[in-house]
N, C-alpha and C positions, 0 to 999 in steps of 0.2 A: 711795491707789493708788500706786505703786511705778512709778518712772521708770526710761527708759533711751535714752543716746543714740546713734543709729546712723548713723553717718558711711559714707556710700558715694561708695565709686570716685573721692577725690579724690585723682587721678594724674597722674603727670606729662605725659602724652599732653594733657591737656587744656588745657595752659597753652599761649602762646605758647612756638614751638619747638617745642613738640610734633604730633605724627602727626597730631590732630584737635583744634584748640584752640577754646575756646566762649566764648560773649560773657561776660564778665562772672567769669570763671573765678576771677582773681586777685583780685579785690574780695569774692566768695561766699569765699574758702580764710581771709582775714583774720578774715572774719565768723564761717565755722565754727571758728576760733581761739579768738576768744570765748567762744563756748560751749564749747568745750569746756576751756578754763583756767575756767571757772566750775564746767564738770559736775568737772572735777576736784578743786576746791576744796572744794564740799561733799559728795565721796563720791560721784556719783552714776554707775552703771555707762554702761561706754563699749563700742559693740561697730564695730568699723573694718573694712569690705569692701573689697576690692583684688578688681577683675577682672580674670582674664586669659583671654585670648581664647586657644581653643586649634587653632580651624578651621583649617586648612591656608592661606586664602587671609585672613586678619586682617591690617589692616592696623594693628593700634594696641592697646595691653596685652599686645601679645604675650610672652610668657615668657621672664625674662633680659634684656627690654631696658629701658634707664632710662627708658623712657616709661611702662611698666608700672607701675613703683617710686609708694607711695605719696606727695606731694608733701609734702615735709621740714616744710613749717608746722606740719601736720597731724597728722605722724606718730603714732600709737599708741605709748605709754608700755608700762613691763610689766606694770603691772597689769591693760592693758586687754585687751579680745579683740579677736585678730586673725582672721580667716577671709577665704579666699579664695570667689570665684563664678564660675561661667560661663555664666549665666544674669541677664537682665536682673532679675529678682524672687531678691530676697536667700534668698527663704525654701526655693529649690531646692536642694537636696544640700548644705545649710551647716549645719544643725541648729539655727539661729537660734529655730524654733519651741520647741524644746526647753529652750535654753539660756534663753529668757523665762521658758519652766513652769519651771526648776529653779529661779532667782532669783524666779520672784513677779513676773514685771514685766506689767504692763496698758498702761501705757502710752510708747506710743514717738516720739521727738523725732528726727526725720528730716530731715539736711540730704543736702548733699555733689551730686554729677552724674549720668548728666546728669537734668535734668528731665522734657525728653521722652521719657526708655527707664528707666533702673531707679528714678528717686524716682516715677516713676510708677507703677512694676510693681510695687514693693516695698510703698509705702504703698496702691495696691489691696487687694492681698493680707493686709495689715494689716490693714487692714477687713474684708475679707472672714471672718478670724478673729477678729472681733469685737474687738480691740484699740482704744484711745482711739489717736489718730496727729494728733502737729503738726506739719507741716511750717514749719522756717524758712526762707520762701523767700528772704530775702536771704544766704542759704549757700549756695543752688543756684546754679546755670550751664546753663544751654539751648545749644544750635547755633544759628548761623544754615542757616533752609529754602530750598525752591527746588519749589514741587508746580506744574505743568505751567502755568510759565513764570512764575510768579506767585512772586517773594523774601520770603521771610518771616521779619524780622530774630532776633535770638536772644532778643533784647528782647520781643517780640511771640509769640515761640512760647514764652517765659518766662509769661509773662503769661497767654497761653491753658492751659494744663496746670495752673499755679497757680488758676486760677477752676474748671478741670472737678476738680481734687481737693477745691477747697472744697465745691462743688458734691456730689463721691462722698461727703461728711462728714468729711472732714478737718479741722481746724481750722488756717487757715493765718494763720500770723502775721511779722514783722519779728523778730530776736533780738532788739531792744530792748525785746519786747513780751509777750515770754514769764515767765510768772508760775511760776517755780520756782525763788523764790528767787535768781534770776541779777542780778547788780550786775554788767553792763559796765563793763569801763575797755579800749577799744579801746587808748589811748595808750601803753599798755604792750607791745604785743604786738610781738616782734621782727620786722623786714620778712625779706624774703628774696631 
């Protein structure tokens, strides 16, 4: 079965300084570093989403502003693919569908932001078309919540969407734990 990894929306907006920063932002961007100096190492196809919000009243991805801009760890190389969204689920007006039929890919390795809105809607939809889907959840970053009156740390709403995607049939794992050929060596990876 034929791999592919698909890095969403890790932008600048979400780091500290940024419009909407998330728990755990800069620690997940390290980790999707990883894997992806590994998917790159053995060839294995990279597809990189950048949202940009296009609503009149957005406050964060907005077009042209460096919070938008993919976060430089991460960036997409040339060989990868780039595609923009504006839609929490990748597989909206991107041709992401297509672009797995033309390469042959089954299965999809899904890190990147946030948790609770597009690796959620993405990797549904993933399933939903029948797709194998791992999420490495220590790539992801969640918000901290606030539902009527009750905080609910980013930590925790991490944790929750991580067990209901296991839960949808997901297969969620640690990148240190993902069996495709991947040999971690975090120690190398430039800080930033």
């Amino acid at each position: 079965m034929s791999t592919g990894i698909v890095v969403i929306d890790i932008q600048n907006d979400y780091f500290p300084g940024g419009a909407y920063p998330l728990t755990g932002s800069e620690s997940a961007a390290v980790i999707a570093r990883g894997v992806l100096d590994t998917a790159r190492a053995i060839g294995t196809p990279v597809m990189h989403f950048q949202h940009l919000a296009t609503e009149p009243d957005a406050t964060f991805f907005v077009p042209g502003t460096a919070g938008a801009e993919i976060y430089p760890l991460v960036a997409p190389v040339a060989t990868e693919h780039h595609l923009t969204k504006g839609s929490p689920n990748a597989f909206i007006g991107t041709g992401l569908e297509q672009l797995l039929r033309d390469e042959d890919i089954e299965h999809l390795v899904i890190m990147g932001m946030m948790s609770s809105m597009c690796i959620d809607a993405t990797t549904r939809a993933a399933l939903d078309l029948g797709l194998v889907v791992t999420v490495v959840h220590d790539a992801c970053a969640a918000p901290d919540f606030e539902f009527e009156g009750t905080e609910v740390p980013g930590a925790s709403v991490q944790a929750a969407f991580m067990a209901a995607l296991r839960d949808a049939g997901a297969e969620v794992l640690a990148a240190a734990d993902l069996d495709l050929d991947f040999d971690f060596d975090f120690d190398h990876i430039p800080a930033h």
